[in-house]
VOGU-3710 file (C-alpha; in Angstrom, 3 decimals, decimal comma):
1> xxxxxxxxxx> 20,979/53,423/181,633  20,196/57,225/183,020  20,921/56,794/186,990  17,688/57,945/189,200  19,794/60,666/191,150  23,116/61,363/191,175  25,270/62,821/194,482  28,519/64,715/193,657  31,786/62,627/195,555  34,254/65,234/196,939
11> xxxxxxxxxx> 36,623/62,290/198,522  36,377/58,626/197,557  37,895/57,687/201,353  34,951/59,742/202,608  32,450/58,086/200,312  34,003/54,323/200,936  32,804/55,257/204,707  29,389/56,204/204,259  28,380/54,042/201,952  29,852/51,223/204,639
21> xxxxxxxxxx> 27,977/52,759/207,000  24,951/52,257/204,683  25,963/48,673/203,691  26,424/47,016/207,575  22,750/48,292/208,618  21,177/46,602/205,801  20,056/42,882/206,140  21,486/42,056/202,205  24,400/44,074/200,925  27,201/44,341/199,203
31> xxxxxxxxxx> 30,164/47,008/198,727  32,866/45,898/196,123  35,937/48,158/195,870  37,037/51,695/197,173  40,332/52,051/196,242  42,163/54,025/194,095  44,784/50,776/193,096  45,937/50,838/189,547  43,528/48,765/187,543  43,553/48,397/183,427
41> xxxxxxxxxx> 41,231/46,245/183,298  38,516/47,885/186,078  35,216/49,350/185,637  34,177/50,449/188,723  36,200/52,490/191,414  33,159/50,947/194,183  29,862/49,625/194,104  26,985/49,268/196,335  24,173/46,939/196,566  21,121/46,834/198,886
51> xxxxxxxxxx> 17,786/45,235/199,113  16,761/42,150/197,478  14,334/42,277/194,491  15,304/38,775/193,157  17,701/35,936/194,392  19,007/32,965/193,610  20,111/30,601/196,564  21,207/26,961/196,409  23,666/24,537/197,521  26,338/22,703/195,474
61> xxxxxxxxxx> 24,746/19,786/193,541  21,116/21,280/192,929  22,392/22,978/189,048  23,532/25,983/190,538  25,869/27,074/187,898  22,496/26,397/185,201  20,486/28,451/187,376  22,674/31,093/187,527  22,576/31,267/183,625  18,843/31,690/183,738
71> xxxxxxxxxx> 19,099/34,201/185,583  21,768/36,293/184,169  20,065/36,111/180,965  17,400/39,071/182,105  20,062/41,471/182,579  20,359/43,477/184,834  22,648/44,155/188,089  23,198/41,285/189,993  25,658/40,612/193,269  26,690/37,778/194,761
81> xxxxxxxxxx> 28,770/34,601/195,598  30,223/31,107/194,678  31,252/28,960/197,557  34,262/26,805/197,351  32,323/23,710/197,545  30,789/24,260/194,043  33,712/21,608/193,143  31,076/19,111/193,226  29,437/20,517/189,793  32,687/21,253/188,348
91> xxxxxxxxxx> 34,598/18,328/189,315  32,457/16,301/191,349  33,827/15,833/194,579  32,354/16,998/197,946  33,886/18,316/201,078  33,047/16,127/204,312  34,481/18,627/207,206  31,919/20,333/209,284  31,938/23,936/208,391  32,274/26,116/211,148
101> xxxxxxxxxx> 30,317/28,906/209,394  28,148/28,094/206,538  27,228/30,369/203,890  25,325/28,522/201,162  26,633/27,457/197,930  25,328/30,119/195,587  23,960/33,262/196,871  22,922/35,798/193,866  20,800/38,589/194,418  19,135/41,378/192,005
111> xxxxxxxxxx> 19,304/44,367/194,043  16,743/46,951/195,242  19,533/49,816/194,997  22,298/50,265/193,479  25,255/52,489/193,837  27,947/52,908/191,418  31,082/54,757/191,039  32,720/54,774/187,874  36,365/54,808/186,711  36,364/57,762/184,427
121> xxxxxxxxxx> 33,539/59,618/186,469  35,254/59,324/190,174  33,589/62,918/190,723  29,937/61,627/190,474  27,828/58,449/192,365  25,325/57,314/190,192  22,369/55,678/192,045  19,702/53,438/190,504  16,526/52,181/192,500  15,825/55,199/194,058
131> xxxxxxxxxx> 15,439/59,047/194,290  16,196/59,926/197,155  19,458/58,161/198,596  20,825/60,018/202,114  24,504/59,539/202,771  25,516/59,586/206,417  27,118/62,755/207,988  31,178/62,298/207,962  31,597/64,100/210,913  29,622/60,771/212,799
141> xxxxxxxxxx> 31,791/58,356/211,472  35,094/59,922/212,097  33,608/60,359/215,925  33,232/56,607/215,650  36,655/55,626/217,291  34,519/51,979/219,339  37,562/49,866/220,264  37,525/46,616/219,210  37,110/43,439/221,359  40,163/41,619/221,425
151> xxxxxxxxxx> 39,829/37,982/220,527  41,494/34,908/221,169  42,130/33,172/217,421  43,194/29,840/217,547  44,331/28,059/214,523  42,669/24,228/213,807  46,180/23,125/212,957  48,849/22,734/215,177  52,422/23,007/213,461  53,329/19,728/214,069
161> xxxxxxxxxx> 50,176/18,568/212,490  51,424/21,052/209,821  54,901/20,123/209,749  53,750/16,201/208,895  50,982/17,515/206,069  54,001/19,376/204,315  56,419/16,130/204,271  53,030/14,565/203,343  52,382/16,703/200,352  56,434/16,996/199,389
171> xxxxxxxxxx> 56,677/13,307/199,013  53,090/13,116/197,207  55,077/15,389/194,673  58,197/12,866/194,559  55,780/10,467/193,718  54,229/12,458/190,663  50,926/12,758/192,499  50,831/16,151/191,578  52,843/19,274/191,368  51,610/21,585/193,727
181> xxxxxxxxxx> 49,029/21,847/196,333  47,449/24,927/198,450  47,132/24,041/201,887  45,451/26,491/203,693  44,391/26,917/207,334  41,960/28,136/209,630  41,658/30,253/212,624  38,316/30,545/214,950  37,340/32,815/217,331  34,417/33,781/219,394
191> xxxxxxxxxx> 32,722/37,437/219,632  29,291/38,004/221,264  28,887/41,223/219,547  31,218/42,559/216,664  31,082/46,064/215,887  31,130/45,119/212,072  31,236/48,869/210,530  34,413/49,728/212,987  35,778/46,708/212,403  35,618/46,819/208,343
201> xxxxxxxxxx> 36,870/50,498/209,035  39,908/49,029/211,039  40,885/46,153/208,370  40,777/49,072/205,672  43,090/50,720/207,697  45,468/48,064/208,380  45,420/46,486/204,683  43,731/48,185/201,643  43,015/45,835/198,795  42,252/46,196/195,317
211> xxxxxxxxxx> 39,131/43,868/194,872  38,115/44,045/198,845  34,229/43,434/199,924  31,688/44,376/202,384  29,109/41,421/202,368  26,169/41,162/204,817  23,695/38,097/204,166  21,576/38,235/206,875  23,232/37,051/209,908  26,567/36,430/208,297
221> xxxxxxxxxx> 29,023/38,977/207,435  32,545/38,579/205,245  34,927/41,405/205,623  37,117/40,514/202,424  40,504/42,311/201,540  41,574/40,137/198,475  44,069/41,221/196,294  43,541/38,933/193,913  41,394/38,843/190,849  39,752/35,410/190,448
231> xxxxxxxxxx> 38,036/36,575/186,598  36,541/39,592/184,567  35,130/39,836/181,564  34,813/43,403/179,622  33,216/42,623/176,150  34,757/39,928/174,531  37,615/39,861/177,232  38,668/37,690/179,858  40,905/38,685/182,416  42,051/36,564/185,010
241> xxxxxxxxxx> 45,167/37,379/187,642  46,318/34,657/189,803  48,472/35,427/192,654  51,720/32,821/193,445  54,494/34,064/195,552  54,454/36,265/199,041  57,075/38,363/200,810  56,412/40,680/203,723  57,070/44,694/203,348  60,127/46,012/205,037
251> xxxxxxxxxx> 60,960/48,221/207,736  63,133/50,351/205,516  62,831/51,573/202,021  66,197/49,804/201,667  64,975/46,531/203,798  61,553/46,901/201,430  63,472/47,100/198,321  65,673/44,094/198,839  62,593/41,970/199,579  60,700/43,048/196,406
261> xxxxxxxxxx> 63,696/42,170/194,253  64,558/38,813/196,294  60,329/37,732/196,132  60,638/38,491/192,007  63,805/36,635/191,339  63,014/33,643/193,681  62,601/30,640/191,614  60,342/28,828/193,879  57,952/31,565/193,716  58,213/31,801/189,883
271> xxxxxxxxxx> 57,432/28,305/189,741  54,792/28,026/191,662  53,460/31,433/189,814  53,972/29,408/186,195  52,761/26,674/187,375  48,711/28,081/187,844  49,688/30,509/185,578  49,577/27,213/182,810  46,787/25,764/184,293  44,419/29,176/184,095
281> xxxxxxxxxx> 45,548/29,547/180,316  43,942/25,642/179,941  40,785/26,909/182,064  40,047/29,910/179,983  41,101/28,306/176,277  38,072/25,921/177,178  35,493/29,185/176,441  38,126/31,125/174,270  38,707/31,563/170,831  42,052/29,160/169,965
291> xxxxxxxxxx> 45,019/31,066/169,941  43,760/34,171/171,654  44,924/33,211/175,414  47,849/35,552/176,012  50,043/36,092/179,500  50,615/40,178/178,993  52,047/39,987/182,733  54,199/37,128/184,022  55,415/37,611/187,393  55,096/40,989/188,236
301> xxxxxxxxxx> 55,188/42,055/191,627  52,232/44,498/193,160  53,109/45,864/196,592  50,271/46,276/199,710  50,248/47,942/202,677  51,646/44,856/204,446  52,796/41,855/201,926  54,543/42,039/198,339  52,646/39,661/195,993  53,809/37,983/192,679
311> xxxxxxxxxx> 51,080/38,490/190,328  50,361/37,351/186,312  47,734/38,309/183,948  46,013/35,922/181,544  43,570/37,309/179,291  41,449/35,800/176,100  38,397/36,533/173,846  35,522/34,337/174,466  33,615/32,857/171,871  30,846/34,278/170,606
321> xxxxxxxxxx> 27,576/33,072/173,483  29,341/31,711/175,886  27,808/33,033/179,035  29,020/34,382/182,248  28,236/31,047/184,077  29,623/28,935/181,710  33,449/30,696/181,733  32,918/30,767/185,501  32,150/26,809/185,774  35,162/26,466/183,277
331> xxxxxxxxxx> 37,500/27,782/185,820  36,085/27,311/189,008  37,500/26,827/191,640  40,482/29,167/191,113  44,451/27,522/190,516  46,150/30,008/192,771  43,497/28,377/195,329  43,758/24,725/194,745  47,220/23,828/193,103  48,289/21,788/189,721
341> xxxxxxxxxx> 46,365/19,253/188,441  43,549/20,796/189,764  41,362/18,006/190,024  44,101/15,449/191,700  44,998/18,618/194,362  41,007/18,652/195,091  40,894/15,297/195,914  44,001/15,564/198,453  43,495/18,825/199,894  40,350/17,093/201,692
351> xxxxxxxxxx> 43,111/14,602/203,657  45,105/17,355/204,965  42,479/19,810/205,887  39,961/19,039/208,664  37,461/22,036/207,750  35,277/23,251/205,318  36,186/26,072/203,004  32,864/27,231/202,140  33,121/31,155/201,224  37,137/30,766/201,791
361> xxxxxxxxxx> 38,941/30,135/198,243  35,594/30,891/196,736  34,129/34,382/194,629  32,333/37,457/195,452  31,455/39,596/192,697  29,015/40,994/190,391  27,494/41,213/186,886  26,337/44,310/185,203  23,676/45,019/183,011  25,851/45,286/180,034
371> xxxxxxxxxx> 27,015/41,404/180,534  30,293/42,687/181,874  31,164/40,883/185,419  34,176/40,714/187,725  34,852/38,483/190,550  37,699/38,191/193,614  39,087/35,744/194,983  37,797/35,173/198,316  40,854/35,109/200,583  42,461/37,781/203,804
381> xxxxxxxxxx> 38,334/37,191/204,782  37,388/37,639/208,279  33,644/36,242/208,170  31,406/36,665/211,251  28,245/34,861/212,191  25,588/36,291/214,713  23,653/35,238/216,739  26,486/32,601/218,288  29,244/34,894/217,795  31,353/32,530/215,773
391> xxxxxxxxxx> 34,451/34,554/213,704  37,082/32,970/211,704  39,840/33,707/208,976  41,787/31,508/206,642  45,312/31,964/205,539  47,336/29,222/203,318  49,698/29,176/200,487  50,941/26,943/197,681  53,101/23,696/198,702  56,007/22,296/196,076
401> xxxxxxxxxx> 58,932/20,250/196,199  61,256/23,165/197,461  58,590/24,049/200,292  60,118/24,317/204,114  57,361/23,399/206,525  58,793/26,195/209,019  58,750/29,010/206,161  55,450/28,469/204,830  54,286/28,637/208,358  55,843/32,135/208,723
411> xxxxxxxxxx> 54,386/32,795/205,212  50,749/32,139/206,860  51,716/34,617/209,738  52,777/37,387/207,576  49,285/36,872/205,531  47,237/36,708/208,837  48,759/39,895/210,873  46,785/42,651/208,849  43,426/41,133/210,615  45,199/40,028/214,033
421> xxxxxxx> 46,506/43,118/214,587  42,999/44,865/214,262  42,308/42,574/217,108  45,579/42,634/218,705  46,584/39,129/218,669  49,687/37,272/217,632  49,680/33,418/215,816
//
């Protein structure tokens, strides 16, 4: 598809500003990306979406994973998310904590204009939707230096309360309940008035991330700087990359070193990293062809600006018509999110946490006109809702046998600090 203009990109840091800037004024956006990580398997070095021509919004229970398919069918670009709580289509169970910011279930939107800033053209942004597309002046945005307001976070759980859910879990394990479960937490906060551009400008600072996103919906905002790849498809392909096992950097290249190597020989980590690793090879065979699901990466480790991660790659071929919606319903929601058996962990992770997930543990993502797609998994979110200035983040990680209630505590801490900082706060 020819693009209606096109606007010459002389620095992709530059360009990841502006089109921010052009993203957090509109009403409905979305900006996916903006980092030069390594990627095989990416398309896109950024995208931008604006506007609403079409959308699809619904709640978990109302067919949302069928009406997605409609959709999809009339290609085209499309942008959007799946909310945790779709669990009740794919495994029918619901969540009964109060959320304390709802997003609904499904949002999907055909955009008005599109950006896009391909992989093997980083020198060119291709524009679709209109003609006449005006980027903001650099020189304003590096003048933008607003401080942020510092806010008081303060997490649901107590760590005694978490201390007791880990012994809980452990001897659930003993028991052969299941095998491992990911117990995650949450952290609210009040702001009257979050300057959302500086703010996203600030996170980006603090922690870069491979599949990060930019998502306004009306008065709600997600500031996402996930890591982790939830599931692509390119042609026949499926690529999936769960995410088991966390260390912090180090405040040496020595000190850094030794924690890379101790993270990828750990054999807690590798187990837990098997362990979803399994269960996303059963998710995907369901829409694959038999005997195509292969693990090309087990257990590499991919460094950030402020944690190590142990990351695999599972890829297959799909069969011949299965849709988008249909692999995504296969797999949703994602292992590295919920734990082995994944339908006995859903079913306990509602006794030992008291709030909603909702966009946390979910997907943001998008689908091309080609059929191609590619979707994150929704976690190191700050999401924002105005008017009533409610903000909140998640952290969590998986629980096994070996866990140490005191260490995966820590482990939360290390995951929180690139968005505390920005705020200037301490767990």
């Amino acid at each position: 598809m020819k693009p209606d203009c096109t606007i010459p990109v002389h620095s992709l840091a530059m360009l990841r500003k502006q089109l921010a800037s052009l993203a957090a004024a509109e009403p409905v956006s979305m900006l996916l990306g903006g980092h030069e990580f390594p990627d095989p398997y990416g398309k896109y070095l950024l995208l931008l979406a604006m506007g609403v021509e079409e959308r699809i919004e619904l709640d978990a229970g109302q067919q949302a994973f069928e009406a997605l398919e409609e959709a999809t069918e009339r290609r085209g670009w499309w942008f959007g998310h799946l909310s945790y709580d779709l669990k009740k289509e794919t495994h029918r169970l619901e969540s009964h904590h109060p959320a304390y910011i709802a997003w609904p279930d499904v949002y999907w939107f055909k955009p008005r204009i599109v950006c896009v800033l391909h992989r093997d053209q980083p020198n060119e942004l291709h524009v679709y939707g209109t003609t006449t597309l005006v980027l903001p002046e650099i020189q304003e945005l590096e003048l933008s230096l607003e401080a942020l307001p510092r806010i008081d976070f303060q997490s649901t759980t107590s760590f005694e309360t978490y201390r007791q859910h880990i012994e809980a879990i452990r001897e659930d394990i003993r028991c052969g309940t299941y095998y491992e479960l990911n117990h995650c937490l949450e952290f609210r906060g009040h702001c009257s008035d979050l300057p959302i551009l500086e703010a996203w400008n600030q996170l980006n600072e603090q922690g870069p991330a491979p599949f990060s996103a930019l998502y306004r919906l009306h008065d709600q905002t997600a500031m996402c700087l996930s890591p982790e790849r939830f599931l692509a498809r390119r042609g026949a392909l499926l690529i999936s990359e769960p995410i088991k096992g966390t260390a912090p950097r180090g405040k040496s290249l020595e000190h850094d070193e030794y924690l890379k190597k101790q993270l990828a020989e750990d054999e807690k980590n590798r187990a837990e990293n098997i362990m979803i690793v399994d269960l996303v090879r059963n998710d995907l065979s369901m829409g694959c062809v038999p005997g195509t699901v292969k693990v090309p990466e087990l257990c590499a480790i991919r460094s950030y600006a402020r944690v190590h991660q142990m990351t695999s790659v599972v890829c297959g071929t799909s069969w011949p018509g299965i849709s988008a919606a249909q692999h995504l319903k296969n797999t949703f929601p994602m292992g590295s999110m919920t734990g082995a058996p994944k339908h006995e962990v859903l079913q306990h992770i509602e006794r030992f946490e008291s709030f909603r997930r909702g966009l946390y543990s979910g997907a943001i993502g998008y689908m091309d006109p080609s059929g191609d797609f590619d979707f994150n998994v929704v976690i190191r979110t700050l999401q924002y809702a105005q008017p009533g200035g409610r903000i909140a983040f998640h952290t969590g990680g998986a629980i096994t046998w070996d866990s140490v209630a005191v260490q995966e505590w820590e482990e939360c801490r290390w995951k929180a600090a690139g968005i505390l900082n920005v705020f200037s706060n301490t767990v």
